[in-house]
Each structure stands twice: as structure tokens, then as C-alpha cells.
N, C-alpha and C positions, 0 to 999 in steps of 0.2 A: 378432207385434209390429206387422203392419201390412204394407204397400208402402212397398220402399223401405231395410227395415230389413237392418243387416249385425253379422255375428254371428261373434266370435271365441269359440273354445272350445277345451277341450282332452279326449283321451283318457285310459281307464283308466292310461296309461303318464303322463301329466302326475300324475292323481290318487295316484300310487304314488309320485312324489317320482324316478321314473327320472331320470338326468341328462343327457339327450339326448332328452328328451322335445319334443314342440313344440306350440307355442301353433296352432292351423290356423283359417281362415277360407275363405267358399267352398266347403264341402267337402273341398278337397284340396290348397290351396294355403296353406304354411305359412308361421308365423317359427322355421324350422327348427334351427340353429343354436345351441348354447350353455345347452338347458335353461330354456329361456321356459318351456314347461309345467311344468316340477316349480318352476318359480316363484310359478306362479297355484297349482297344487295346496296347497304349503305354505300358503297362504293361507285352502284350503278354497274358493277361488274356480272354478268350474266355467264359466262363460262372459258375456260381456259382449256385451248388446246395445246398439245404438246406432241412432238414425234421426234423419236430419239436417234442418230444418225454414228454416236461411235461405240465402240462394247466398252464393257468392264474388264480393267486389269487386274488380275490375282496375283496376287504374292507367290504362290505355289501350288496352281493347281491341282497337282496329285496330292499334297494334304488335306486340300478341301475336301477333294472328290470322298477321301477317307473318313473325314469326320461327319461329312453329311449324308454316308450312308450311315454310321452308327447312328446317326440322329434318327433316319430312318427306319432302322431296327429296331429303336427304343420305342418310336410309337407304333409301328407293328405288333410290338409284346403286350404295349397297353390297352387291358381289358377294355375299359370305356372307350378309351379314345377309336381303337379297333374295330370293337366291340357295338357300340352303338355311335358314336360322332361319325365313324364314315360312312357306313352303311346310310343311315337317316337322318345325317345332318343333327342340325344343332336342334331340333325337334326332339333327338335321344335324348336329351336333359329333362322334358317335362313331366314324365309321368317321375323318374327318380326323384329331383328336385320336389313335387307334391310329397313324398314319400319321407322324404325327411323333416316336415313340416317345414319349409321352405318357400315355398309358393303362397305369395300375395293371394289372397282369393276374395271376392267382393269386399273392393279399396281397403284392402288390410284388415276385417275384420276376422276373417278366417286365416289358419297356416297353412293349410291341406284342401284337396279339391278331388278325392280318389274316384266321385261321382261322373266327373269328366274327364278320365283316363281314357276311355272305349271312343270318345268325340272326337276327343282335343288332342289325346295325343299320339307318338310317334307310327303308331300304326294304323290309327284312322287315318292319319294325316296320309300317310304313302296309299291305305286303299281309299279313299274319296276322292284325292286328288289325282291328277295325271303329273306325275311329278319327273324328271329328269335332274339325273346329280351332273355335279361338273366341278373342276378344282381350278384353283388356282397356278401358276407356274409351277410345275414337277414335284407339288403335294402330294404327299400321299394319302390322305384324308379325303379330300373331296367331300368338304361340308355344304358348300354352295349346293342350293335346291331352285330349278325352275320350276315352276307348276303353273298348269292350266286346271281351271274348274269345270268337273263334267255334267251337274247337273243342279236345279234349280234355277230361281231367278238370274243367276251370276254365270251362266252355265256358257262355258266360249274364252271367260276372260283371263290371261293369263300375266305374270309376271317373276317376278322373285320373290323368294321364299314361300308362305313366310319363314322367320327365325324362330327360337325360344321366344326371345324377347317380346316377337309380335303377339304370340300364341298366350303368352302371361299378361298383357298392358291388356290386351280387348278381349282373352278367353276369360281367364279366371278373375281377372279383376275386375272387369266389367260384366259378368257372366255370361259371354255371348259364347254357348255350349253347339258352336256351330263352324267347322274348321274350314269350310267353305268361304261362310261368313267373314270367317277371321282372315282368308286369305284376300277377298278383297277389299276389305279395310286396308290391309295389309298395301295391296297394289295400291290403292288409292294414296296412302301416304308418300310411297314413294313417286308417284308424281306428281302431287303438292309440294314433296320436298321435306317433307314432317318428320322429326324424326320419331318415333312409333314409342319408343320407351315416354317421353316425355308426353307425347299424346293423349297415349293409354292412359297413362297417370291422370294427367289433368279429365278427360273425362269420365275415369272411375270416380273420382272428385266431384265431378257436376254430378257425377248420377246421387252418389250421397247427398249432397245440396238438396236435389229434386226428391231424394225421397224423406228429408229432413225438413222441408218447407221452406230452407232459406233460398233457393232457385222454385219459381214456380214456371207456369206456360208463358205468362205476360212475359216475364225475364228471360226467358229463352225463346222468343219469338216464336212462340206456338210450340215449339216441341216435347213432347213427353218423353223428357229426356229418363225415360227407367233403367230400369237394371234390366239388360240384356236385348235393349232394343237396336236392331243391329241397324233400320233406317236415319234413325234416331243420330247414331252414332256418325253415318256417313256426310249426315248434313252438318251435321257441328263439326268435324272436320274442314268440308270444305268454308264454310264459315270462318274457322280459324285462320287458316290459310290465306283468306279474302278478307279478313278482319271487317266483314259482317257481321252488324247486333253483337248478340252474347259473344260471338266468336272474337271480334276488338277486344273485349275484355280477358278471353282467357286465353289470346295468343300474346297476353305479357307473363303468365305463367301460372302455375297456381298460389306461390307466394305472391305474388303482387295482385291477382286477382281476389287472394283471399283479403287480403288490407283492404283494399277499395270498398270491398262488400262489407265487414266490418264484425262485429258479434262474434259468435262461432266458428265464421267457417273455417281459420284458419285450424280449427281441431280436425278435420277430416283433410287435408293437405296432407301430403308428403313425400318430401323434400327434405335439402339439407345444402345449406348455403346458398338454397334458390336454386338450386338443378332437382328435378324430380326423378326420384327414387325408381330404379329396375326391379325387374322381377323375382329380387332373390333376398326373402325374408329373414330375420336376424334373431327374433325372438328364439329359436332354435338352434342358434348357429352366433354365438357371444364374438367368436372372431370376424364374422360376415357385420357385426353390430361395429365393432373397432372400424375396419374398413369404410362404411358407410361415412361414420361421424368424422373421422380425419381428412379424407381422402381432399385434396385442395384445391378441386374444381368440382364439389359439389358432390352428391351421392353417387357415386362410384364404385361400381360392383367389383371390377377387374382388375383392382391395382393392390393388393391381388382376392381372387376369387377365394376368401378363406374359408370357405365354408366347405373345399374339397379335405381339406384336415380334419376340422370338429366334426361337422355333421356327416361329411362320408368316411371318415376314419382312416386316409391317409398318412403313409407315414415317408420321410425323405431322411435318413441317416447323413447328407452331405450337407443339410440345413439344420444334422442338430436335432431333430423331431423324431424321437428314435421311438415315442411311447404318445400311445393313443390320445386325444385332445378331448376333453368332457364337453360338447358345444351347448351345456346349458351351464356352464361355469363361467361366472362374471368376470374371476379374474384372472391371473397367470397368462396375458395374453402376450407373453416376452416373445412366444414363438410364430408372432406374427410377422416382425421385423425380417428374418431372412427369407420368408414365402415372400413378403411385400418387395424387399431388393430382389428374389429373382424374376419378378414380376415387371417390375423399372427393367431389369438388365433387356429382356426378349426384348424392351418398346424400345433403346436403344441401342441396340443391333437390328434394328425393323425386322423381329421376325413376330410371325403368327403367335398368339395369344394358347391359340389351342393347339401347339406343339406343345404346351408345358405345364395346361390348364391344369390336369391331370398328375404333374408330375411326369410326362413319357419322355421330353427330354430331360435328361440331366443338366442343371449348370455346368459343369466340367465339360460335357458335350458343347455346351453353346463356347465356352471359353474356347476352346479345338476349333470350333468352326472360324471363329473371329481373327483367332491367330493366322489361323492358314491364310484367311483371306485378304488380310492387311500389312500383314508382314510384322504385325506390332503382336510379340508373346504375351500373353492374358493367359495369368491362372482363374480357376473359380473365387480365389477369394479376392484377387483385384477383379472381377467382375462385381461380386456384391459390392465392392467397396465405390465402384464409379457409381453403379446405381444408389449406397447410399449417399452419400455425395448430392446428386441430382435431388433426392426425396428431401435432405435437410434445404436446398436451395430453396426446393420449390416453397418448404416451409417460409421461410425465410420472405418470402419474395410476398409471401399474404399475410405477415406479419408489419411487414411497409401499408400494406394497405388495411391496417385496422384487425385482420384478424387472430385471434390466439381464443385460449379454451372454450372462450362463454361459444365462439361456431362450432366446438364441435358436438354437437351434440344430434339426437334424433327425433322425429315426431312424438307429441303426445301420447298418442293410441299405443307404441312399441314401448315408452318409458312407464306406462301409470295402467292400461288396460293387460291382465293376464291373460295369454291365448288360449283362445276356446275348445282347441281339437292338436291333433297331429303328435308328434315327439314332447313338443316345447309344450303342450298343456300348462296350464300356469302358470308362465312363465313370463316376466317382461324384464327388460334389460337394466340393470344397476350400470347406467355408462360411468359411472364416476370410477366405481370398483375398476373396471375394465379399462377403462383411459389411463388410470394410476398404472397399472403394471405396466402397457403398453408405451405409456411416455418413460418411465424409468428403464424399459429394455434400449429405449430408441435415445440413452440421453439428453433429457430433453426435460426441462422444469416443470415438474408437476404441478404448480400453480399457474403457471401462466399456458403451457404446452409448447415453449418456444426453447429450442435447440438450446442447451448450454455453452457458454462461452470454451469450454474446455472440450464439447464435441464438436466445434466449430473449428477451433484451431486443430483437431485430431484431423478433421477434414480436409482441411488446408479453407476452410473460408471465414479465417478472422475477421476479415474485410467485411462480410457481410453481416458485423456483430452490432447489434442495434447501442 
């Protein structure tokens, strides 16, 4: 198509109508999430190219330029983001994350996995692998990671990443204590087209099935589908993908594959509104338990990541969170709402997630940037105010389609089973407790969990008052 040109596409697993398929650009970097490829698939749509031929106009150049060096500044000074996100990519999250009893480890029964710290994470990952950073347009981060693998069976093959995300669905969840391993699982999804969070999940899932009887060899078409079997792992993948055997069945999801199966299995699934659960556990982290259950396309780690508050003990004075967050405390989750709106605000302004995962930009920062470059003045608090805005719509908008309290909620295992190890040790989630504070910060009816007609019109979206 020329210099220049950017090309979104999708794999045999988009073409197959799988429903965790993902739409990928770059090679390796996707819109993962939700089934974007078996969207374009349905369509017959195979990929879109695009090449762009006029610039962008700013309102004021030299305020930009101003605000997004301070933007700049702010994540320079932030330890993590500094600190571990650019040096080693979004890998820096996995031994910390284990550490706060966070990490999913064999399909949710464990919180913690400190046994595969030395394997799995961020500094096996840089010496095992051959890895190369690279950013994105004039980041200053550079979390992007290419890697080739240098040695074993897999030894030559290269691609992207992997991410956090990949390193938790098939390290610790499926205990494949092998970062080689993980890396091309990793590459193999990205050109299936899979997206790797929902993967991992589903077959952490099969591996409990197989080691709980309800999946044997006959149902998996001969495979000994165990815990930590990394051939295992690679063929039930392509399988999915090809909606061959076992793989038809659980490229409709783990909710829909657990129904069909029938008994049990729906107790080892997880999910939440039929999108399957990330790598970032809740038991330990009461506001990461909020987030999951509300979130209105499914389990949703990032909208926002609250478990940088409770279980890392961040603190942001411009959001009101001036005093430490107890992240095994069920309730008091009012101070989720403004992490949640500036969470909405970055996704629209399209900026990076992890400028602010951390806290390293400021909202007042992002308000500065937006101003200068639109022409349109934006304080921080009509910033949070568009983003809540968007979060009650979106409410709103799954309240048309059937749903309010009884979705939101979280698996079995995280409500009724106490966790075994880590921070959260006995711990499981009272989501009732937690949803109550949380709906009442967000105006929003505590019996039903649908916007009140008076935060509706505060909104300005009467209109949208059922």
C-alpha cells in the first residue's frame, strides 16, 4: 500500500466467527477484547488498510508542546512507571502483582505464585529471551517488547511480547513455569488472532475440567489436557481457532461452553457477563472486585486498574484519595468513582492507559493537553464530569438490554472459596457490601444498580431515563 500505510487485520480465529477473536495491527498488537475479529469475520471483512495524506491541526501549538512535556515529566518522576514499565515493559507488573496476592495462579485457586518469580518474571523474561524495546509515537515509556527465543525446542522463533497479561493467562494460570514457553504460546495467538487474556482463561478452565473428570482424553480428542502442559496448550489453541473437536466448543467461551457441558463446570469458569476474567485478582484488592463486577463489557481490569490504590497504596489528592485504601475492606468503595472517571477520561482523549495507570499523569495534566489541542478549555473537573457522563450512558445503554444488579457480580470460587496464600489469606469478596457503597458514591439505585433519575438529569441524560 505504500510508506506509511497501517493495516488492521484479523486471523483464522476472527475468520471462524471464534468469540474472543481480535482485530490485530502491527503484527502483534491488538483490540483484544470482546470479539472484534469474529465481528469483521462475520462480515467477510479480512483487513483494512488505511494511509493517511493530511496532518493534524492544533489550536495552539506552543500550549501543547507545554503541556505534554509536563505530561512527560510526571511519568519520568513515576517510580513504576520509570522504574519498571519502561525499562521491561508491562512484564515489570508480574513479580509486584504476585506480591500483593493479585495473580490468578492455577485457574484461581491460588493469589500468589512467588515460586515463579526467578521463570516467569520480569528478569528471566529479559535474560532468556532476546528481547528488543520499542515505543510507540514520542512515548516515553517504550513498553512494547519484541522477543526472539534463544533456546530449546522453540529456539529461532520470534514475535511480540509477550505482555503481563500473556505471562499470567498461560504462566501462572495454567502453570506453564516456562517463559520461553509462554512466549510462544504467546506468538502463536497472535497469529490465530486469539486474544491471550480470554484464551489463557478458557484453557486454565479446561485444565481444571481435565483434572476434575468432567473433561477426559475421549472429550479432548486425545489430549492430556494437564496443568502445565505447554504441547497440550498449543494444540487446543489452534483447535479453537479452527473450531476443531473440543476446540468448537470452547471457542464459544467458557460461559457458553460451561452450559452445554452441564453439572459443575460452570464452578471453575471465570467470567463476568461472558467475557473472561484478566490476570488481576480481587480477593486482595476489594476495589479490583468493584471493577470486575460492574464493568459493562464484561470483566474488565482497566476501567479503571483499582487495585493501584488498595493493594499498592497509592494515593492522588486531585481525586479526593488523600488516605490509604484497606484492599481487603468490602466496603467504602465511594473512591472508586473518580479513579473510574479518570480512567474513561485518558480512553477519551485516546491516550495510553499507562500514562496514568500509576497515577504519573495528572488529570489536570490531561485537561492542559486537550485544551491546547482543541481549542475547547477543559478543567479537570469537566473532564471527570464528560467521562462520568459516558460511564452512566454506557450504563444505561445495558440496562435497555436486560441488564442491572443480578450481572454484576463475580465467580463462585472468589465469592464462597477463602484464598489459600498471599496478602488476602482468607479472604473472599462480600460483593454486596461493596457494590452498596460503590452504587450509592455513583448515584445510582442500590437495588436495582441503575442511575437515578436525578443523576440522570444532573447529567443532562433525562432522555435516557428508562
Amino acid at each position: 500500500m505504500g510508506k506509511g500505510a497501517q493495516v488492521v487485520s484479523i486471523g483464522p480465529a476472527g475468520e471462524n466467527l471464534v468469540r474472543f477473536s481480535c482485530i490485530m495491527t502491527h503484527k502483534h498488537r491488538s483490540a483484544g477484547r470482546g470479539g472484534g475479529g469474529a465481528m469483521l469475520g462475520s462480515k467477510n471483512l479480512k483487513a483494512i488498510g488505511v494511509i493517511g495524506t493530511q496532518s493534524v491541526s492544533l489550536t495552539d501549538p506552543d500550549a501543547l508542546k507545554s503541556a505534554s512535556a509536563k505530561a512527560m515529566d510526571e511519568i519520568k518522576a513515576e517510580p513504576f512507571t520509570s522504574g519498571l514499565l519502561s525499562p521491561y515493559g508491562t512484564p515489570g507488573f508480574y513479580n509486584s502483582i504476585s506480591s500483593t496476592g493479585t495473580l490468578p495462579t492455577k485457574n484461581w485457586q491460588r493469589t500468589s505464585y512467588p515460586e515463579s518469580h526467578d521463570v516467569l518474571g520480569h528478569e528471566a523474561y529479559h535474560n532468556t529471551l532476546e528481547v528488543k524495546s520499542y515505543s510507540c509515537a514520542q512515548c516515553p515509556i517504550s513498553c512494547g517488547r519484541k522477543s526472539t527465543i534463544k533456546d530449546g525446542p522453540y529456539a529461532g522463533e520470534s514475535g511480540g511480547g509477550p505482555e503481563y497479561e500473556t505471562l499470567g493467562a498461560f504462566g501462572s494460570k495454567c502453570l506453564i513455569n516456562d517463559v520461553s514457553a509462554v512466549a510462544k504460546i504467546g506468538y502463536d495467538c497472535n497469529e490465530l488472532g486469539l486474544d491471550t487474556i480470554s484464551a489463557g482463561q478458557i484453557v486454565a478452565t479446561a485444565m481444571e475440567w481435565f483434572d476434575q473428570g468432567i473433561l477426559d482424553r475421549e472429550k479432548t480428542d486425545g489430549i492430556e489436557l494437564s496443568w502445565g502442559n505447554v504441547e497440550a496448550t498449543l494444540e487446543i489453541l489452534r483447535k479453537m481457532a479452527y473450531r476443531e473437536g473440543i476446540g468448537d466448543l470452547l471457542a464459544e467461551g467458557s460461559k457458553r461452553a460451561a452450559a452445554k457441558m452441564g453439572g459443575n463446570a460452570v464452578d471453575y469458569t471465570f467470567e463476568v457477563k461472558g467475557l473472561e476474567m484478566a490476570s488481576c485478582g480481587v480477593r486482595a484488592s476489594k476495589g479490583e472486585a468493584v471493577v470486575h463486577a460492574v464493568s459493562p463489557r464484561g470483566a474488565d481490569h482497566l476501567r479503571p486498574y483499582a487495585s493501584v490504590i488498595d493493594a499498592f497504596g497509592y494515593l492522588e489528592e486531585e481525586l479526593g484519595i488523600t488516605e490509604k485504601q484497606d484492599p481487603l475492606l468490602d466496603g467504602n468503595k465511594g473512591w472508586v468513582k473518580p479513579v473510574q472517571e479518570l480512567s474513561m477520561a485518558t480512553n477519551l482523549i485516546g491516550a495510553c492507559l499507562f500514562a496514568s495507570i500509576c497515577l504519573a499523569v495528572k488529570g489536570s495534566t490531561w485537561a492542559g493537553v486537550y485544551s491546547a489541542a482543541t481549542g475547547q478549555s477543559c478543567s479537570l473537573e469537566g473532564l471527570l464530569l464528560s467521562a462520568e457522563r459516558v460511564i452512566n450512558m454506557e450504563r444505561m445503554i445495558n440496562f435497555r438490554f436486560g441488564f442491572d444488579r443480578k450481572d454484576d457480580t463475580l465467580p463462585k470460587r472468589l465469592l464462597k472459596e477463602p484464598a489459600p496464600d498471599g496478602p488476602g489469606e482468607g479472604e473472599v469478596v462480600d460483593l454486596d457490601t461493596a457494590l452498596d457503597s460503590y452504587y450509592e458514591a455513583m448515584g445510582w439505585d442500590t437495588a436495582t444498580g441503575i442511575p437515578k433519575p436525578e443523576k440522570l438529569q444532573e447529567l443532562g441524560l433525562s432522555w435516557m431515563q428508562a
